[in-house]
C-alpha positions in Angstrom: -120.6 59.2 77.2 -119.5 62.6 78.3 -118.1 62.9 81.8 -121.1 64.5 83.2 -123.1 62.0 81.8 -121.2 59.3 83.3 -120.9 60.8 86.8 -125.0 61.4 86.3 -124.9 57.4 85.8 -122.7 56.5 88.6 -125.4 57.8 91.2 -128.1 56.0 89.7 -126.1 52.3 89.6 -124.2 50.1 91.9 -127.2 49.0 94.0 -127.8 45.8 95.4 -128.5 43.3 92.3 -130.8 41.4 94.8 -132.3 44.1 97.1 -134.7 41.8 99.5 -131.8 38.9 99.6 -128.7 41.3 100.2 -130.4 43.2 102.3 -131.5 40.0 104.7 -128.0 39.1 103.9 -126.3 42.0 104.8 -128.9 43.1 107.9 -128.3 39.4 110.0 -124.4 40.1 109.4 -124.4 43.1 110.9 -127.0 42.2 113.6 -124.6 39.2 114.7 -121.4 41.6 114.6 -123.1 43.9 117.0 -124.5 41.1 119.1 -120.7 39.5 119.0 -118.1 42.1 119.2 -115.0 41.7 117.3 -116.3 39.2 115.2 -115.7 40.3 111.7 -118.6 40.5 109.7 -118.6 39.8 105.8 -120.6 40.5 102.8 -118.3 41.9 100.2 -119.3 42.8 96.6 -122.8 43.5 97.1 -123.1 47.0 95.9 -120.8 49.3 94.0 -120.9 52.6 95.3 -118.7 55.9 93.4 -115.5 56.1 95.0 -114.6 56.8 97.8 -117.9 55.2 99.2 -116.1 51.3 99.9 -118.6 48.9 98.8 -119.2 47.5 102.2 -120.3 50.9 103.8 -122.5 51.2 100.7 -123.9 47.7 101.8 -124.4 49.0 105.0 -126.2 51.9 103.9 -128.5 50.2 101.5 -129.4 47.5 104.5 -130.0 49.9 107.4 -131.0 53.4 105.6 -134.8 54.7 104.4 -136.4 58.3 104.1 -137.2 58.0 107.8 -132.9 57.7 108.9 -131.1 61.3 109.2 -127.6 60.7 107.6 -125.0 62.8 108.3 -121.6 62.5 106.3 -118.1 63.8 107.1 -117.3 67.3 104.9 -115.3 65.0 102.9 -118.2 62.7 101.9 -120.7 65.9 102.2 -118.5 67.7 99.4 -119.0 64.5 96.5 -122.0 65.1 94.7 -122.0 61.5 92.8 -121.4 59.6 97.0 -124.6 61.7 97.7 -126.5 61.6 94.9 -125.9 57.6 95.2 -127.1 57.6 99.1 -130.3 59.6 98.2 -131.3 57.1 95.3 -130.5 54.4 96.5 -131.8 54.5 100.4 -134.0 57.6 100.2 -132.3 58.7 103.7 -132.7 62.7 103.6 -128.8 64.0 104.6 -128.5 66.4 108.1 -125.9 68.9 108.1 -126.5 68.7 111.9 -124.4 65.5 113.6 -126.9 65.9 116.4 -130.0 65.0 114.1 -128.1 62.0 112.7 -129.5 58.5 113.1 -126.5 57.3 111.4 -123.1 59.2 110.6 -120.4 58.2 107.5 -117.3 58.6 108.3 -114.1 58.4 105.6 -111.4 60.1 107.3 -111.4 58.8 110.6 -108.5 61.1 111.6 -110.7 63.5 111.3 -113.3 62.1 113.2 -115.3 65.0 115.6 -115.8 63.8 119.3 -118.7 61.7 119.9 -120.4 63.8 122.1 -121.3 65.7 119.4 -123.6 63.2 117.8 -126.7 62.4 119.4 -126.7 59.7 122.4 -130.1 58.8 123.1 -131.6 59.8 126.4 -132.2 58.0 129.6 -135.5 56.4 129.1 -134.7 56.2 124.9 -131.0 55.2 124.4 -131.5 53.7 121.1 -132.1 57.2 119.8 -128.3 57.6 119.4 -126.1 57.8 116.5 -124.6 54.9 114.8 -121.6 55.7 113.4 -120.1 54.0 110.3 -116.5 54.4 110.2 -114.5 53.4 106.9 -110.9 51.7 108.1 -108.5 50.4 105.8 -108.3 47.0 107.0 -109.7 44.7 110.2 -106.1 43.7 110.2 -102.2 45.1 110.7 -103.2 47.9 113.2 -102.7 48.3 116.9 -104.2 45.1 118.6 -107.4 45.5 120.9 -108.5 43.7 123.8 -112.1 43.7 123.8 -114.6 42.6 127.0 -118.2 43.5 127.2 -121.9 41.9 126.8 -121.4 39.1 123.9 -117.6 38.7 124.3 -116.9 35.1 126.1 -113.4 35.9 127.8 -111.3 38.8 125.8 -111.3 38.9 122.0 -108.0 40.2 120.5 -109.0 42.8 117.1 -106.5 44.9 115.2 -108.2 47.6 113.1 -106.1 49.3 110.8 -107.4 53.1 111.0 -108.4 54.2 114.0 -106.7 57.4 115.1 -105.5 57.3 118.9 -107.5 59.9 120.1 -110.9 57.6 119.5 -110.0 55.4 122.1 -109.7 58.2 125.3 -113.0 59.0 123.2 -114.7 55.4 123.3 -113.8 55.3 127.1 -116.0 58.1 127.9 -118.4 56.7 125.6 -119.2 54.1 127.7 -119.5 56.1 130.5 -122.5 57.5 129.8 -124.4 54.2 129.4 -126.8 53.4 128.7 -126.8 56.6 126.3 -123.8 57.2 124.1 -123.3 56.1 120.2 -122.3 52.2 118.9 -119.8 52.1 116.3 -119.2 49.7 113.0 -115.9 49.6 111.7 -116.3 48.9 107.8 -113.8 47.8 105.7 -113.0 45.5 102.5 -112.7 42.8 104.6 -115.8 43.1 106.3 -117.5 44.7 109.7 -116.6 44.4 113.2 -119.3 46.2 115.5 -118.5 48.0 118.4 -122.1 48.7 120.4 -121.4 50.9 123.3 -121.2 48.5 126.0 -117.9 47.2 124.9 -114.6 48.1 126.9 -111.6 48.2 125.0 -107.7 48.0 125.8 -104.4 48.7 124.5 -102.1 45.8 123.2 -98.7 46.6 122.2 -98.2 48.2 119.0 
């Protein structure tokens, strides 16, 4: 197989081997991860995405994505023909250059990652017409620990995603507030999904 042939191939494989079952699968995790903050979600090894797409934000993408979801990828993303070609075939979501028409954002290189005003954050009477945004992290572990309050959260939980540059948390204060509009977040990474919906508060721990 040439190498066209095989990046050709690589677009067109790697889906879920049980589409109605990993998608149920995969959909209740994520709905319990949004519904319990900082509870890490997992449901690793369902799909096998071209690199860099992990395989859980592919899972994500195969659950939550159709031809009627606007997806919006990072240039980074935007720029790998085989990690679009593999979205479009396998969820049939149509790709927005526009992060303001995105019902759903990827996002690889979260140091990179544009203010989230600039994606869209629902209106007033419509809130849930905002952005989710899908950020790849190295690890739900080993980074600078969180204290987490909000709706779903019984006292404080304590979270230490590995990934997040600093500047997102100035950002996620603001984000909240503008509730009820504003965008939720899921943190994917090999270990799973921690969901951050927009009514969550987070804090500093020590480093």
């Amino acid at each position: 197989m040439t190498a066209v042939q095989s990046n050709s191939a690589s677009m067109f494989q790697g889906g879920f081997a049980d589409p109605v079952f990993n998608a149920q699968l995969v959909f209740r995790q994520i709905m319990d991860a949004l519904a319990r903050p900082g509870r890490v979600a997992e449901f690793n090894g369902l799909a096998n995405p071209p690199a860099p797409l992990s395989p859980t934000v592919a899972s994500i993408a195969a659950t939550l994505f159709d031809h009627d979801t606007n997806v919006w990828l990072d240039p980074a993303l935007a720029r790998n023909e085989q990690v679009a070609g593999w979205l479009t075939f396998n969820t049939s979501a149509p790709l927005t250059r526009e992060p303001l028409d995105a019902d759903f954002a990827i996002l690889l290189d979260s140091g990179s990652l544009p203010l989230l005003e600039s994606f869209s954050q629902g209106t007033q009477e419509y809130p849930d017409r905002s952005t989710t945004l899908i950020l790849q992290i190295a690890s739900l572990t080993g980074g600078r620990k969180l204290c987490l309050t909000g709706p779903g959260i019984r006292d404080v939980d304590n979270s230490a995603p590995n990934g997040l540059p600093d500047h997102f948390f100035d950002q996620w204060a603001s984000n909240g507030l503008r509730f009820p509009r504003g965008v939720d977040v899921l943190l994917a990474a090999p270990d799973g999904v921690i969901g951050l919906p927009r009514t969550v508060k987070i804090a500093l721990g020590e480093s």
